[in-house]
N, CA, C and O atoms as a GROMACS GRO file, in nm:
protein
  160
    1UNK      N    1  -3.213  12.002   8.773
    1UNK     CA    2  -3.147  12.107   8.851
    1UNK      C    3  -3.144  12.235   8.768
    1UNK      O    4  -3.082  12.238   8.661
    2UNK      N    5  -3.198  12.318   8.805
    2UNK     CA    6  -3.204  12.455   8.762
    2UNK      C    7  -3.013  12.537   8.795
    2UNK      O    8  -2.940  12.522   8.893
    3UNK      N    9  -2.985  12.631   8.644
    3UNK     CA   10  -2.859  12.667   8.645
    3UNK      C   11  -2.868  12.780   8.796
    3UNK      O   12  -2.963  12.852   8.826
    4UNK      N   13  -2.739  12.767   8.870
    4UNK     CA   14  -2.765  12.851   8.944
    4UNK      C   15  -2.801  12.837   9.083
    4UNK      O   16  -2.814  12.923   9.170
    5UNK      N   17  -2.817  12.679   9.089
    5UNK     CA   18  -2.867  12.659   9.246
    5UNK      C   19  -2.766  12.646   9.313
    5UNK      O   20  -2.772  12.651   9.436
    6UNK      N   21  -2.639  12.624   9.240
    6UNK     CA   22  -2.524  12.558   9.320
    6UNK      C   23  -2.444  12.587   9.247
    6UNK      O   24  -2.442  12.554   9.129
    7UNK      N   25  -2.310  12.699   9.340
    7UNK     CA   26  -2.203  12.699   9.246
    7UNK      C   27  -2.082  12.639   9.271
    7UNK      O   28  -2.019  12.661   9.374
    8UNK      N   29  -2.035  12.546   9.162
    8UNK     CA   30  -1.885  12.492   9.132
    8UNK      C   31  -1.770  12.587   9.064
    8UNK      O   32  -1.753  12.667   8.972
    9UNK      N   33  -1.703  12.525   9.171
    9UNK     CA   34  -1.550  12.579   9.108
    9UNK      C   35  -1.527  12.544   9.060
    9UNK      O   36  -1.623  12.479   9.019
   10UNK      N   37  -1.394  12.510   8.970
   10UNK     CA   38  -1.371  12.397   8.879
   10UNK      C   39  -1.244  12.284   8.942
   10UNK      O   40  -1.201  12.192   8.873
   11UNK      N   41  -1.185  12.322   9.122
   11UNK     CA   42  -1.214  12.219   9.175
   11UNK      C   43  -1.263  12.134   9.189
   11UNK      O   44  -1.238  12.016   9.163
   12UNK      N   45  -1.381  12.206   9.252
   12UNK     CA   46  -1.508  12.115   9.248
   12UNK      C   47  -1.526  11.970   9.155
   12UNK      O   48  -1.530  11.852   9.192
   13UNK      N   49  -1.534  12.021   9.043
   13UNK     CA   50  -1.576  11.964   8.948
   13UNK      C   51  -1.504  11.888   8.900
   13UNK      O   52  -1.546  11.788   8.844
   14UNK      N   53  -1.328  11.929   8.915
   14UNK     CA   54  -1.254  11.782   8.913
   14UNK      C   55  -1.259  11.685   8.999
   14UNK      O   56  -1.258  11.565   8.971
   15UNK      N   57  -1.266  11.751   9.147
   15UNK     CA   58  -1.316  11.647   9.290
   15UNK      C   59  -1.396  11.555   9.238
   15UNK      O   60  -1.355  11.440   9.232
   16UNK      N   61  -1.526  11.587   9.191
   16UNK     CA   62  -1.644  11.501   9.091
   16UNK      C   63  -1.619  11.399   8.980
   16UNK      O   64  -1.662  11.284   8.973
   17UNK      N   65  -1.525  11.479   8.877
   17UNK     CA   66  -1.452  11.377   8.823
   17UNK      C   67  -1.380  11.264   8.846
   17UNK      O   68  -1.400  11.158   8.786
   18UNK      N   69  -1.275  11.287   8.951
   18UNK     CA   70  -1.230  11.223   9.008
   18UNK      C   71  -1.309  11.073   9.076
   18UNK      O   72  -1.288  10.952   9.066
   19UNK      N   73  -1.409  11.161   9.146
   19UNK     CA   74  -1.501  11.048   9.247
   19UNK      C   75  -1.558  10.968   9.140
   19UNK      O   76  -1.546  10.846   9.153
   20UNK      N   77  -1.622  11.015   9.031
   20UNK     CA   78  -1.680  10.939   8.921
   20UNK      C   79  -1.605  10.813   8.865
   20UNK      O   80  -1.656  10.708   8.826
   21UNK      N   81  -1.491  10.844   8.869
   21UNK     CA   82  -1.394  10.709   8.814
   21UNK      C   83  -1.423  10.606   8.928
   21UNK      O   84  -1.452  10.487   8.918
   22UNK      N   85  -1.412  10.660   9.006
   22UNK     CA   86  -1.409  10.544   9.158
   22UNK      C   87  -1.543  10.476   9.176
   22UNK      O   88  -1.565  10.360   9.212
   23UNK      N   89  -1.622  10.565   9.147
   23UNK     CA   90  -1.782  10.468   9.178
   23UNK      C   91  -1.805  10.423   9.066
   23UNK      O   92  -1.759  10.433   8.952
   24UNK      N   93  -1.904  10.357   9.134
   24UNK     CA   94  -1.955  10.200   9.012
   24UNK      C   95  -2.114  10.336   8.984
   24UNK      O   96  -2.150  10.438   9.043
   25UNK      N   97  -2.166  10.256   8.861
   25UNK     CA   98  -2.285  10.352   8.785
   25UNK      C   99  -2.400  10.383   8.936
   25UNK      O  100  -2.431  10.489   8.990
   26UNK      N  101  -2.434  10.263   8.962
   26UNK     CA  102  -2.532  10.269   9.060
   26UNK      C  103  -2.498  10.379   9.187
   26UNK      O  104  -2.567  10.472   9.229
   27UNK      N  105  -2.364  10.330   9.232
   27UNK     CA  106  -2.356  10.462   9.327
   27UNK      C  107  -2.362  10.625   9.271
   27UNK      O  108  -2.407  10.724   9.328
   28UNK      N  109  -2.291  10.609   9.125
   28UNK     CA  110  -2.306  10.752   9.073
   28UNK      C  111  -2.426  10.818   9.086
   28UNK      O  112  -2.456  10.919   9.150
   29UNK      N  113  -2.506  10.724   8.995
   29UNK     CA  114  -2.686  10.775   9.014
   29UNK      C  115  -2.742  10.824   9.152
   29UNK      O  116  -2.801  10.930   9.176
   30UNK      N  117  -2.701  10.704   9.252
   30UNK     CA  118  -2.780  10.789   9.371
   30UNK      C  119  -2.713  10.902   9.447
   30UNK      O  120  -2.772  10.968   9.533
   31UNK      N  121  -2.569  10.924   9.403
   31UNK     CA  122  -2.527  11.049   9.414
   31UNK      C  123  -2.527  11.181   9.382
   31UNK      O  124  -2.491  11.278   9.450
   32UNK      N  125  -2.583  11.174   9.242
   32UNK     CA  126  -2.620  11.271   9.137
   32UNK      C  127  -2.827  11.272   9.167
   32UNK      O  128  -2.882  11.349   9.088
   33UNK      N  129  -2.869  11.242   9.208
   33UNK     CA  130  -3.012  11.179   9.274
   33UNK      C  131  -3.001  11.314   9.384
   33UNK      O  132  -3.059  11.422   9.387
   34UNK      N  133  -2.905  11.256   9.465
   34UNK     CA  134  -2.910  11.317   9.661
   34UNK      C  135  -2.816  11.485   9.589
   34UNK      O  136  -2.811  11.583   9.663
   35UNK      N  137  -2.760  11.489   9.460
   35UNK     CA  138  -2.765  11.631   9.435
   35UNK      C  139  -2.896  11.729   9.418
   35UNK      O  140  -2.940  11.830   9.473
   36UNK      N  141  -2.936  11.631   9.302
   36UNK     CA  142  -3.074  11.732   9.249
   36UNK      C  143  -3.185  11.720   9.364
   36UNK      O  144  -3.290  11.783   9.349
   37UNK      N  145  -3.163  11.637   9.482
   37UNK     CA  146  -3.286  11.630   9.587
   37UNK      C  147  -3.234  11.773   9.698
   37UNK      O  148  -3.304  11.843   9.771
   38UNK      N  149  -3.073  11.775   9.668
   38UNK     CA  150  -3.048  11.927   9.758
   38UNK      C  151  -3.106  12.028   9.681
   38UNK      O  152  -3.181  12.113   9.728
   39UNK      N  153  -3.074  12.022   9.570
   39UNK     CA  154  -3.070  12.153   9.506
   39UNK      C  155  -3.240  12.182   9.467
   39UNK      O  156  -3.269  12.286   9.408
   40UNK      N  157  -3.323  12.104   9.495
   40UNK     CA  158  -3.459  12.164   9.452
   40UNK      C  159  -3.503  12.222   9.613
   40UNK      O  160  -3.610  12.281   9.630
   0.00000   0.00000   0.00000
């Protein structure tokens, strides 16, 4: 992901944190996956 495609608040980014505790690795990956597949 190139800086800049997508901007976070730092809401955001606790929302993310947050969700990260809750998912297991595998869901993380294909979540962080279906990011960088928006953002290109």
């Amino acid at each position: 992901m190139t800086p800049g495609t997508s901007v976070r608040t730092p809401t955001d980014t606790k929302n993310l944190q947050a969700e990260h505790i809750t998912m297991s690795a595998p869901e993380w990956n294909a979540f962080v996956r279906a990011i960088r597949d928006d953002a290109l």
